[in-house]
C-alpha positions in Angstrom: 18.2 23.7 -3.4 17.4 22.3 0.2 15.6 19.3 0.0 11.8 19.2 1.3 10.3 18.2 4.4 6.8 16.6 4.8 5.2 16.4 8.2 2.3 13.5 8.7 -0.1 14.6 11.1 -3.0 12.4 12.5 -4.7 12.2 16.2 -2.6 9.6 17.8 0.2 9.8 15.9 0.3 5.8 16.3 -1.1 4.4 13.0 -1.9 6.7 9.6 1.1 9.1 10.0 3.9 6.5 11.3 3.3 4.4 8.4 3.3 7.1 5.8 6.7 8.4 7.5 7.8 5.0 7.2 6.8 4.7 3.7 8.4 8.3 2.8 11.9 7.1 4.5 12.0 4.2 2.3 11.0 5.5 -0.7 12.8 8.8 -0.6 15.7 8.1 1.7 17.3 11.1 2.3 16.3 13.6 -0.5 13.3 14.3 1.6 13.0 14.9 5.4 10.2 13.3 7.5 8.4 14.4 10.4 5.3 13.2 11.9 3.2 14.5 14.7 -0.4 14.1 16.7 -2.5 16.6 18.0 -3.0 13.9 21.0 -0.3 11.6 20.7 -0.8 8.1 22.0 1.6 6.3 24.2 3.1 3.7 22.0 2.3 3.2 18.2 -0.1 0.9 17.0 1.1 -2.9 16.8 -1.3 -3.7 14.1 0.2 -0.6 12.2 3.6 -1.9 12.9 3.1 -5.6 11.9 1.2 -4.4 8.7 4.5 -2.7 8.0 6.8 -5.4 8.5 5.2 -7.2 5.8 6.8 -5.0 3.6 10.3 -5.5 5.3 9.5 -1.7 6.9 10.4 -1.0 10.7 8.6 1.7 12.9 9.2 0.2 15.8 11.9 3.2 16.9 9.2 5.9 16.4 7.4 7.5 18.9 3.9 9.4 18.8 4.8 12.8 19.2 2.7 16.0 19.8 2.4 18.3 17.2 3.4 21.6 17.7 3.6 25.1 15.7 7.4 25.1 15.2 7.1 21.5 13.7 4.6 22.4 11.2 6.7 25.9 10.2 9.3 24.0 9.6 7.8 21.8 7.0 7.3 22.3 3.6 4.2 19.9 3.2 1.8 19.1 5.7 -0.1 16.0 5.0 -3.1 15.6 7.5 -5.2 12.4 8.1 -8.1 13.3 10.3 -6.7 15.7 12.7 -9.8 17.9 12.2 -9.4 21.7 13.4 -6.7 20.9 15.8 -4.1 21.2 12.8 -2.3 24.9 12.9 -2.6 26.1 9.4 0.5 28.8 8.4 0.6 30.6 5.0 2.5 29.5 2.4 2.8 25.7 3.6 1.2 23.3 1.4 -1.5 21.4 2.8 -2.9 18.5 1.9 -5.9 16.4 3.5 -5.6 12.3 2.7 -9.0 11.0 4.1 -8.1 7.3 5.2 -9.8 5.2 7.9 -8.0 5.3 11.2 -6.5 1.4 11.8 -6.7 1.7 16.0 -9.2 -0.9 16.9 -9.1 -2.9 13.3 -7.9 -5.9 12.4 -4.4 -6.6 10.3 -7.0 -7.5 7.1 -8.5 -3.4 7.3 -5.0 -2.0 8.2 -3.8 -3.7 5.3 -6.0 -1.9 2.9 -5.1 1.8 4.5 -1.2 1.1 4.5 -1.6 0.1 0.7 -3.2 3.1 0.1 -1.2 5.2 2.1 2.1 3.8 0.4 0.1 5.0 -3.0 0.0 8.1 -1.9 3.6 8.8 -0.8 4.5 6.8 -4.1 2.8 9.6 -5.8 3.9 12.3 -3.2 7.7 11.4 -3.4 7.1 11.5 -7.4 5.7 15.4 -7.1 8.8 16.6 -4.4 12.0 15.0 -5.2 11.6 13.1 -8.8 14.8 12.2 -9.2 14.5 10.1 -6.1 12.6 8.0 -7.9 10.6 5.0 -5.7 11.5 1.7 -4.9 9.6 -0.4 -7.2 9.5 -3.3 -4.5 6.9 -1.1 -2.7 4.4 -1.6 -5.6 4.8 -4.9 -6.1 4.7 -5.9 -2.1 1.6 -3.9 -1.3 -0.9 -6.0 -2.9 -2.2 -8.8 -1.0 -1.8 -12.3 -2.2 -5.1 -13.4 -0.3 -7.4 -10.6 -1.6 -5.7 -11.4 -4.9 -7.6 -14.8 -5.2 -10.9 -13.7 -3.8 -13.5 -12.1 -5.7 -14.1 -8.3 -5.9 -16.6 -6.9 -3.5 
């Protein structure tokens, strides 16, 4: 069996969809392949986005935004889309799914914080569903959580 491919697809390709490519190369290594796209790609990925990830000892820094195109998304297996609106080429047969997150460009490393956690719950979950036997790096749940939201009180 070939293994699967999952293509991230957000605007700007800069933020939402670099980090859950991140998160999907090192959690699945290579038992699944990653792609990730924008529908308007920006010129350079987000910095926040890139030092929220190297907190968790993840680099982005080699990606690129990169515009989404047809052949991209026939070629994936799962298409995971984070705000892309009707931009997004749907294809039959793909599987789509549509993860509502709040788009980090403009916010602070505090709000990108709280969408990269729950984008790495997601692909925890995704990389769980496609390739079990991959299995996920339990490092990623316990390096997610904040130490500084930890201590204050629920909002």
């Amino acid at each position: 069996m070939s293994k699967p491919s999952v293509l991230f697809v957000c605007v700007h390709n800069a933020g939402r969809s670099q980090m859950a490519a991140g998160f999907l190369r090192e959690l699945a290594g290579e038992r699944i392949e990653v792609r990730s796209a924008g529908s308007a790609p920006a010129e350079t990925i987000n910095p926040v986005a890139v030092d929220a990830m190297r907190e968790l000892d993840i680099d982005i820094t080699r990606n690129s935004p990169t515009l989404l195109d047809a052949d991209t998304v026939l070629a994936s297996d799962v298409v995971i889309t984070m705000g892309c609106g009707d931009t997004c080429p749907i294809f039959p047969g793909k599987r789509y799914e549509d993860w509502v997150l709040d788009d980090p460009a403009g916010q602070g490393l505090e709000s990108v914080r709280r969408i990269r956690d729950e984008i790495g719950t997601r692909v925890e979950a995704l990389v769980v569903d496609l390739a079990p036997d991959a299995g996920t790096r339990s490092t990623l749940s316990t390096t997610t959580s904040n130490p500084i939201a930890e201590e204050a009180p629920n909002d």
